[in-house]
C-alpha positions in Angstrom: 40.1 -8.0 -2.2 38.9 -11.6 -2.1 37.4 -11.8 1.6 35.9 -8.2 0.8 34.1 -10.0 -2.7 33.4 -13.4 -0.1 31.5 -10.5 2.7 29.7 -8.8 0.2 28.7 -12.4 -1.5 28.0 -13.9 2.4 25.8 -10.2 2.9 24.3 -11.1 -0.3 23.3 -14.8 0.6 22.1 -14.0 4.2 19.8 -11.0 2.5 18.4 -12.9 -0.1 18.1 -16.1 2.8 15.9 -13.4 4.9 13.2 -12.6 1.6 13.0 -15.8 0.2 11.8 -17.2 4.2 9.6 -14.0 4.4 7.9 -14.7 0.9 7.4 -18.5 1.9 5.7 -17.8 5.4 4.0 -15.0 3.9 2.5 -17.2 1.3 1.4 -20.0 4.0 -0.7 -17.5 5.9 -2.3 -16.2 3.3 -3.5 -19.4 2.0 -4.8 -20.2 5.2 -6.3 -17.0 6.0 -7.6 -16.2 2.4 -9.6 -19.7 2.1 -11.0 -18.9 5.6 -12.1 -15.8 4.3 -13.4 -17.8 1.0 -15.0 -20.8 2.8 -16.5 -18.3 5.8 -18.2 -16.3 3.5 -16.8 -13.3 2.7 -14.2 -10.7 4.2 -16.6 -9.9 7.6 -16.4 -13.8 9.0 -16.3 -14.3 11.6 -16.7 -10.0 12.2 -13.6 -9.5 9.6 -11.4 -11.8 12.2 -10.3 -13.4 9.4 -9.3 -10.7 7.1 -7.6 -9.1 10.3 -5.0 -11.9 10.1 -4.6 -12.1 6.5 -3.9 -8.2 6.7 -0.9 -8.3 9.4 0.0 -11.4 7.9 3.3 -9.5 6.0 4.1 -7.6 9.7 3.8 -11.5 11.4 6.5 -12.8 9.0 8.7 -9.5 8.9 8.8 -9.9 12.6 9.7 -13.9 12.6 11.6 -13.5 10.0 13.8 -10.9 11.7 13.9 -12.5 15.0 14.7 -16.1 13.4 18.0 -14.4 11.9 18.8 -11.1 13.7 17.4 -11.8 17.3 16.0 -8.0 17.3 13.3 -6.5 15.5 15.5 -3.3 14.1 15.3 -2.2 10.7 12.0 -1.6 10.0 12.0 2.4 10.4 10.7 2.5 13.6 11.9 6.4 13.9 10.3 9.5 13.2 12.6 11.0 10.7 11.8 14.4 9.4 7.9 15.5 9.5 8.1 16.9 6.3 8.2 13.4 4.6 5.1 12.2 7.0 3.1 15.3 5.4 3.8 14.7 2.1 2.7 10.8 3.0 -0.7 12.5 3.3 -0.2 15.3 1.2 0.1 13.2 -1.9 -2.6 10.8 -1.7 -5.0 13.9 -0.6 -4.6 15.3 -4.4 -4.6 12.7 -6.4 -7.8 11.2 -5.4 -9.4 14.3 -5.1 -7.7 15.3 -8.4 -9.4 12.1 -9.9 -12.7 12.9 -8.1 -13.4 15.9 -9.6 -12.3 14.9 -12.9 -15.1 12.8 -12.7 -18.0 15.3 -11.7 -16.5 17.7 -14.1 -16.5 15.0 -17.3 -19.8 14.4 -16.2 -19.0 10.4 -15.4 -20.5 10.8 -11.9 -22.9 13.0 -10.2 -22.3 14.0 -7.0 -24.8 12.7 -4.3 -26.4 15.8 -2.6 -28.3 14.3 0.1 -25.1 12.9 1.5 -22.5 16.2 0.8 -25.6 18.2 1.8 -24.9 17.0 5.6 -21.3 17.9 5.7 -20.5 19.8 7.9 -16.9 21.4 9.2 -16.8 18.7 12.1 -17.3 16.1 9.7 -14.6 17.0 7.7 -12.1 17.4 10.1 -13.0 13.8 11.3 -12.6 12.4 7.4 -9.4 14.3 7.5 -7.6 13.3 11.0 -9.5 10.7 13.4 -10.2 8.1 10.4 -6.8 8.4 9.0 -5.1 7.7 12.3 -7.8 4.8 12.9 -6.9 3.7 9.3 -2.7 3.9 10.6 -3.6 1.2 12.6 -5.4 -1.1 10.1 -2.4 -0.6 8.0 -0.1 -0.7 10.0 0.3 -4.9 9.4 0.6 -4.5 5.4 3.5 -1.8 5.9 5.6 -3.5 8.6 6.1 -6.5 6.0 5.9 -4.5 2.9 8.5 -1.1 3.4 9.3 -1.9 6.8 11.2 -5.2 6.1 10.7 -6.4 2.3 11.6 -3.0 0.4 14.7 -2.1 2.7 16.1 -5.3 2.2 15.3 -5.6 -1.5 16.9 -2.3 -2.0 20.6 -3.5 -0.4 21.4 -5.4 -2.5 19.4 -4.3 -6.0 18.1 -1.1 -7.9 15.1 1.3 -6.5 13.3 0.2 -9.6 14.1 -3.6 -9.3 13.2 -3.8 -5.8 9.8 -1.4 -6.2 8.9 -3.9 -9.0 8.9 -6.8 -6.7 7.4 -5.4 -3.9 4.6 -4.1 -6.1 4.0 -7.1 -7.4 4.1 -9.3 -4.2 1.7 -6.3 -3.0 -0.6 -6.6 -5.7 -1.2 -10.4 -5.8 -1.6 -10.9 -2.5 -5.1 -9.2 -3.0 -6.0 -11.2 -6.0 -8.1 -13.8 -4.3 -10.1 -11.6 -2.4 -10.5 -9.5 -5.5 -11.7 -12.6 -7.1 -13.1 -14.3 -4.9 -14.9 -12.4 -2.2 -16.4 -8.9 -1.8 -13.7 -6.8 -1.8 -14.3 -5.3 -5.4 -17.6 -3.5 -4.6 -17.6 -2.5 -8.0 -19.7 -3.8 -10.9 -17.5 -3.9 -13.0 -15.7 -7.3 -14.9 -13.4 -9.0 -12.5 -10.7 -8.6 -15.6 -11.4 -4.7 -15.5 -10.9 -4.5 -12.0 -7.7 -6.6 -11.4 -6.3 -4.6 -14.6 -6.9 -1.2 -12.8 -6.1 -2.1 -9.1 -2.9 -3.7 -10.5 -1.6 -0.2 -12.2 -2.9 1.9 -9.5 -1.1 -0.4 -6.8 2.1 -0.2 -8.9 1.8 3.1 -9.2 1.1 4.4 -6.0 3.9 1.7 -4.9 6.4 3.3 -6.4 5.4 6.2 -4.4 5.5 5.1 -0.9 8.7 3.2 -1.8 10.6 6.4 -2.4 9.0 8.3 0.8 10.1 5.3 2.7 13.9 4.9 1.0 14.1 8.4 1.6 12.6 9.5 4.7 14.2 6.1 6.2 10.8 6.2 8.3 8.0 3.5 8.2 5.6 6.0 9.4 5.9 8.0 6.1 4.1 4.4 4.3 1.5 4.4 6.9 0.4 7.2 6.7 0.0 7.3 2.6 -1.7 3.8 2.7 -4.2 5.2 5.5 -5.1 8.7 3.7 -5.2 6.8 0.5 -8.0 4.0 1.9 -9.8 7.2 3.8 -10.2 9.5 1.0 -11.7 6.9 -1.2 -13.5 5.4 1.1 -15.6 8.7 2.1 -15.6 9.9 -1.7 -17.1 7.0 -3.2 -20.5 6.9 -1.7 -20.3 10.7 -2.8 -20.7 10.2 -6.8 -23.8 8.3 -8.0 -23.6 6.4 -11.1 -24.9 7.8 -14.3 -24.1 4.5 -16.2 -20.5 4.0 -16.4 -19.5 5.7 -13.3 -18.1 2.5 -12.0 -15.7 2.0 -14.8 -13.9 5.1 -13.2 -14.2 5.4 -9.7 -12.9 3.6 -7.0 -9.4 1.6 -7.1 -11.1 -0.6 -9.5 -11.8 2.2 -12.0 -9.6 3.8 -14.5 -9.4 7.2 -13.5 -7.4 6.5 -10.3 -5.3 4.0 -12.2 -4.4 6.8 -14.7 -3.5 8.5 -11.5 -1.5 5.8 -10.5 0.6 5.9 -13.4 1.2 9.7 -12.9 2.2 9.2 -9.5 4.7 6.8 -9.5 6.4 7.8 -12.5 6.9 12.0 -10.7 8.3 9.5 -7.7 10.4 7.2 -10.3 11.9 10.3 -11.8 13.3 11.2 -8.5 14.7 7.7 -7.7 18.6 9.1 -8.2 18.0 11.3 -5.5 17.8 8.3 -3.0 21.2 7.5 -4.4 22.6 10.5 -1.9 20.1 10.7 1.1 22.6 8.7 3.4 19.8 7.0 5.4 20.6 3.6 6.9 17.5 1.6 5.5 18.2 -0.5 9.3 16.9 2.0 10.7 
């Protein structure tokens, strides 16, 4: 019984070892790449060179990280897994930004912009819909590596679902502070308190999310594909509305209505989290 209690407390120590070295390279590189973004003007210096590093900044450490202590780079959810899971990854996001959307045209806190839908055509669409999501996969792809392909599935050996969601959200969410302050990445007009209030819930939200698709599917692939159709959809519906005063209190992921969303989201996900308890996948995988 006691060199069982010593394994599980020397398991412990080495996970907890792995985060903690993660979080403190993690943090390095983002001070350096964030101030070059800062200093260099914005999030395109340098033609968004910059901001490329700062974004596979989490996969850079994951992958030292890993190699410093394991020598390989398993146990991020390289596989497949089950297709089903990677459909709802872009299943999910789909409706509840174009849930939130509408909301808005219908309330009457946006009007949509006619000379741009006008143009759409079938072809354009399908693009939206498949070729910028996959291009998006590959912007994403250096967030999701450190985020749910090394930090969640170690978080979540040796705490709760909810614990370890938590801290990944959080790490997730104030890594794109100073940018939010900072720079240009809020394109909104709204307060810099408003918008760090509603990209924190909707991160949390959504977080919660993609950390039970990636618990459960046991498959990184599941993440990326959320975080890309979540970025496309916005990013095609928000030159869509035009503001009629307040609209950009509500759009965007620095508005309210996809915050609200948010909430929704990851507590439908949360709900669910006792069914993780009995999938059986080996989050090395």
């Amino acid at each position: 019984m006691d060199s069982l209690l010593q394994a599980r407390k020397t398991k412990s120590y080495n996970i907890r070892r792995e985060i903690i070295t993660f979080l403190v390279i993690l943090a390095v590189l983002s001070v350096v790449f964030n101030t070059l973004i800062i200093t260099g003007g914005g999030l395109m210096a340098q033609n968004g060179l910059y901001a490329l590093g700062l974004m596979f900044s989490p996969a850079f450490a994951a992958l030292l990280v890993r190699f410093i202590y394991a020598r390989n780079l398993r146990g991020f959810g390289w596989k497949w897994g089950k297709t089903r899971y990677q459909i709802l990854g872009y299943v999910v996001p789909m409706i509840y930004v174009l849930i939130s959307y509408s909301l808005i045209l219908l309330l009457g806190l946006g009007k949509l912009n006619t000379e741009i839908t006008n143009k759409l055509n079938i072809v354009d669409i399908l693009q939206f819909a498949t070729l910028n999501v996959m291009i998006n996969c590959v912007i994403v792809v250096g967030e999701e590596i450190g985020w749910r392909g090394f930090l969640l599935p170690q978080l979540a050996r040796i705490m709760s679902f909810t614990q370890a969601s938590m801290i990944v959200g959080v790490v997730w969410t104030l890594c794109h502070y100073p940018i939010l302050i900072f720079m240009n990445y809020n394109t909104n007009s709204t307060p810099v308190w408003y918008s760090l209030i509603c990209f924190s819930v909707l991160a949390m939200g959504v977080n919660m999310a993609m950390n039970w698709l990636r618990l459960k599917s046991g498959s990184l692939w599941t993440v990326i594909i959320f975080h890309a159709a979540h970025n496309e959809f916005i990013q095609e519906l928000d030159p869509m509305i035009i503001d009629t005063g307040l609209t950009q209190y509500f759009i965007s992921e620095f508005g309210v209505m996809l915050a609200l969303a948010g909430v929704i989201v990851g507590w439908v996900f949360w709900r669910r989290r006792n069914e993780l308890l009995a999938t059986g996948n080996d989050t090395e995988l």
